[in-house]
C-alpha positions as CSV (number, residue, x, y, z in Angstrom):
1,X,-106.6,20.4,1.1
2,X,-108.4,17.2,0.1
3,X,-112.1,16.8,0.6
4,X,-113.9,14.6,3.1
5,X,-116.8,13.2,2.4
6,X,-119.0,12.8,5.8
7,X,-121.8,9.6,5.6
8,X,-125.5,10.4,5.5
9,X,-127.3,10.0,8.0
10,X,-129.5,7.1,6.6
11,X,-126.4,5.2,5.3
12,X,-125.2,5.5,9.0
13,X,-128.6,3.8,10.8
14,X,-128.6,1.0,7.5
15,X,-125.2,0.3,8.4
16,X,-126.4,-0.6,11.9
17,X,-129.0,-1.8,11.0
18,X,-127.0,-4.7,9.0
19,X,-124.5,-5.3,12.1
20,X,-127.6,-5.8,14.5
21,X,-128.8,-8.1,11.9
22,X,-125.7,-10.0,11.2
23,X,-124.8,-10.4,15.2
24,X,-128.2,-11.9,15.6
25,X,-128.2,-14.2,12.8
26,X,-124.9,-15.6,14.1
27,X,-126.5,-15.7,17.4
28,X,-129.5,-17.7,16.0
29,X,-127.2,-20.6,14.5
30,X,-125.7,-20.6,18.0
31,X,-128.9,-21.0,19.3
32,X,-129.9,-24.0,16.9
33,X,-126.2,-25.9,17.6
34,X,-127.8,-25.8,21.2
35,X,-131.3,-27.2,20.0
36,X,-129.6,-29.9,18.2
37,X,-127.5,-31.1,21.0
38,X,-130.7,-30.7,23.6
39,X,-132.8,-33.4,20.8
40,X,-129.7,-35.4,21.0
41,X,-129.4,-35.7,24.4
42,X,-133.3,-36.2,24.8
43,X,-133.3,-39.1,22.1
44,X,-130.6,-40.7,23.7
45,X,-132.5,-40.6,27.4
46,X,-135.8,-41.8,25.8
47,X,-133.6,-44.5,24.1
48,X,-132.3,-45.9,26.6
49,X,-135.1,-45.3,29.0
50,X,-137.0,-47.9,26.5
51,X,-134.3,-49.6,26.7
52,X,-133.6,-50.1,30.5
53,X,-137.5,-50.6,30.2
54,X,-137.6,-53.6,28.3
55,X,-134.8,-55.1,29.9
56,X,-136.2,-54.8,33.1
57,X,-139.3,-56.1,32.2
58,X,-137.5,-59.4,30.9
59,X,-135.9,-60.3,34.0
60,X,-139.1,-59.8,35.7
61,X,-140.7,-62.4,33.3
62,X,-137.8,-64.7,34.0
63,X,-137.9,-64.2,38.0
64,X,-141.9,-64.7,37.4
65,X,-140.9,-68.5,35.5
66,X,-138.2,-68.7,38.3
67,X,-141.1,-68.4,41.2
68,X,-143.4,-70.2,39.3
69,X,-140.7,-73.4,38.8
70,X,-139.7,-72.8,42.7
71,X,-143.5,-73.7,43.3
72,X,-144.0,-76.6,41.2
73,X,-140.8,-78.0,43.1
74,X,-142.5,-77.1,46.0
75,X,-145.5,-78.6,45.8
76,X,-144.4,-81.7,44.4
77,X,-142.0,-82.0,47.2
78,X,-145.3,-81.6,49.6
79,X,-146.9,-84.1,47.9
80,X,-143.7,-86.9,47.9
81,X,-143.9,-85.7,52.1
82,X,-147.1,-86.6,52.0
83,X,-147.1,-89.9,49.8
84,X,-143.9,-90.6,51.6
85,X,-145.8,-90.8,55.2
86,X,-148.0,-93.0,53.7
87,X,-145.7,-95.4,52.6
88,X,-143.9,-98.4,55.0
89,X,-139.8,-98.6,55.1
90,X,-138.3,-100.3,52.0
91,X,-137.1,-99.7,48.9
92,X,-139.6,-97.5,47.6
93,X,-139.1,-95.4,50.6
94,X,-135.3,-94.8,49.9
95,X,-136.3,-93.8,46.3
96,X,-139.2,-91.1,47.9
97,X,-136.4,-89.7,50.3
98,X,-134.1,-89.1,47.7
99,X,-135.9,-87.7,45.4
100,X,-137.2,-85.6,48.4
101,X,-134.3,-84.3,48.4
102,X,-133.5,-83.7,45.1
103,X,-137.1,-81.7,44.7
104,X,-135.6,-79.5,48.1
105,X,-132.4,-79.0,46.4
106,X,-134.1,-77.5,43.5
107,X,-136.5,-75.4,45.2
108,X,-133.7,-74.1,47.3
109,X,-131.7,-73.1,44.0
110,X,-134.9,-71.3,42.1
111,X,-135.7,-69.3,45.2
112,X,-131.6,-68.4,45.0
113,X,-131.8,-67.4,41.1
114,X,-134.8,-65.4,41.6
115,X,-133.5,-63.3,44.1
116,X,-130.5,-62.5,41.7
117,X,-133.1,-61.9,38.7
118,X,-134.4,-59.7,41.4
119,X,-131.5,-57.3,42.0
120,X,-130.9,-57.0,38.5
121,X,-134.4,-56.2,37.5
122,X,-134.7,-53.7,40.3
123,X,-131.0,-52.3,39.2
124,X,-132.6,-52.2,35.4
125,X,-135.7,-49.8,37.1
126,X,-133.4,-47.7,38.7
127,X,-131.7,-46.8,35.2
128,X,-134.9,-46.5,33.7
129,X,-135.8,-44.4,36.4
130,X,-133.2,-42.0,35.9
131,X,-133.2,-41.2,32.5
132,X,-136.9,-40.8,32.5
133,X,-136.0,-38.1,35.5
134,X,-133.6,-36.4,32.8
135,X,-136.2,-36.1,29.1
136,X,-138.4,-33.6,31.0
137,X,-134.9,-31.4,31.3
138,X,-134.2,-31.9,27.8
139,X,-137.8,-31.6,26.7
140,X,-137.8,-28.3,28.1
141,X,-135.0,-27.1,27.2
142,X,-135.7,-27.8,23.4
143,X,-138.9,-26.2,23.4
144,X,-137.1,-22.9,24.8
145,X,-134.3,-23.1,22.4
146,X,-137.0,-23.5,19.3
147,X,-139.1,-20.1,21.2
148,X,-135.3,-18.3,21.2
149,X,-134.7,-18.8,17.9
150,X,-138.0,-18.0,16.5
151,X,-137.8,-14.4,18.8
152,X,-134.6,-13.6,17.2
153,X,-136.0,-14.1,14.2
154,X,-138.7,-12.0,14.8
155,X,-136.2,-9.4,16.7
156,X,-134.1,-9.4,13.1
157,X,-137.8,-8.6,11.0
158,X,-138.3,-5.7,13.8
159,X,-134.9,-4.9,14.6
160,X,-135.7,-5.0,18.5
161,X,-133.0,-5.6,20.6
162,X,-135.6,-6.0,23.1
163,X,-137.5,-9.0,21.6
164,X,-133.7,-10.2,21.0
165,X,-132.9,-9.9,24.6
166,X,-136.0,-12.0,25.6
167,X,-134.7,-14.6,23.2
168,X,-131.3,-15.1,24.7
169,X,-133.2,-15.2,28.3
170,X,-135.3,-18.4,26.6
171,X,-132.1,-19.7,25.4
172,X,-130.0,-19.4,28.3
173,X,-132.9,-21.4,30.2
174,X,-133.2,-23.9,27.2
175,X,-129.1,-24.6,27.7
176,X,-129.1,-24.9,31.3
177,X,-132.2,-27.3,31.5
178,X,-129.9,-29.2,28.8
179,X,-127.1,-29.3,30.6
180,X,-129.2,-30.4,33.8
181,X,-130.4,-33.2,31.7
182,X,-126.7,-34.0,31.1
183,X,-125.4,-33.6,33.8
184,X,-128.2,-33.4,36.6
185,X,-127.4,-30.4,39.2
186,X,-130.9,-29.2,40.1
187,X,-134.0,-30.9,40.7
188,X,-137.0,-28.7,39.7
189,X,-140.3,-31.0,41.5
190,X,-142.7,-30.1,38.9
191,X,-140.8,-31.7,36.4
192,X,-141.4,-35.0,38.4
193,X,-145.0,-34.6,39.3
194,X,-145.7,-37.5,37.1
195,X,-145.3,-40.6,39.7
């Protein structure tokens, strides 16, 4: 009859030891693919936050030279009225009438353009608006993701499934307040508290 050779005990608890160990560390890189796409998605929502940001804030300058324009016509179309009262019939009257009208015609387009400048520009804020509503999710979330993989870490260098199993708690927050900043689901108010 051949022999058998049974393991030793301590060969038995290294061994899981080393599977513990290995599951985790796969666990961790898992956990940092998830941190990388939560800083992408937050640089992309600050990005074009800015973005929306400026934008916005040059169709604002332009409805500001639009209103300002719109005024100048305005006045000097008050003043011509006023001039033009002054003035007998004749020649010179025909030429203040139609440029009356001319000065009317223009203040009636710049008060059009600037309402257009206006819708965009308030369009523009409303962009802005909700990708700033997104970064807190994605802010969040990254800082959980770094605290998971730092506790599995730590949970390796102990070998505590319980320190492990608070790290895939942080990380299952940190992924779903990513995926909210994605694709938002949930409102959480506090998050918001800013405005």
């Amino acid at each position: 009859m051949a022999e058998v050779e049974l393991p030793k005990p301590d060969e038995l608890h290294e061994h899981a030891a080393n599977s513990f160990s290995r599951r985790v560390a796969l666990v961790t890189a898992i956990y940092a693919v998830a941190l990388a796409i939560a800083a992408l998605g937050g640089n992309h929502a600050m990005k074009e936050m800015l973005l929306a940001q400026q934008q916005s804030s040059d169709q604002w300058a332009f409805y500001q030279a639009k209103v300002i324009r719109e005024h100048l016509y305005r006045a000097q179309k008050m003043r011509l009225e006023a001039d033009l009262a002054d003035r007998a019939p004749g020649a010179a009257r025909e030429k203040h009438e139609a440029l009356l009208r001319k000065l009317d015609e223009e203040e009636k387009r710049y008060n059009a353009e600037k309402k257009d400048i206006e819708k965009d520009a308030k369009k523009l804020e409303a962009v802005r608006d909700g990708f700033q509503a997104r970064d807190p999710y994605f802010l969040v979330g990254e800082a959980l993701l770094q605290i998971a993989i730092v506790m599995s870490s730590v949970s390796i260098l102990g070998r505590s499934r319980l320190i492990f199993s608070f790290s895939l708690v942080l990380a299952v927050a940190g992924g779903l307040l990513t995926i909210n900043g994605y694709f938002p689901v949930f409102h959480l108010p506090f998050f918001h508290g800013r405005r």
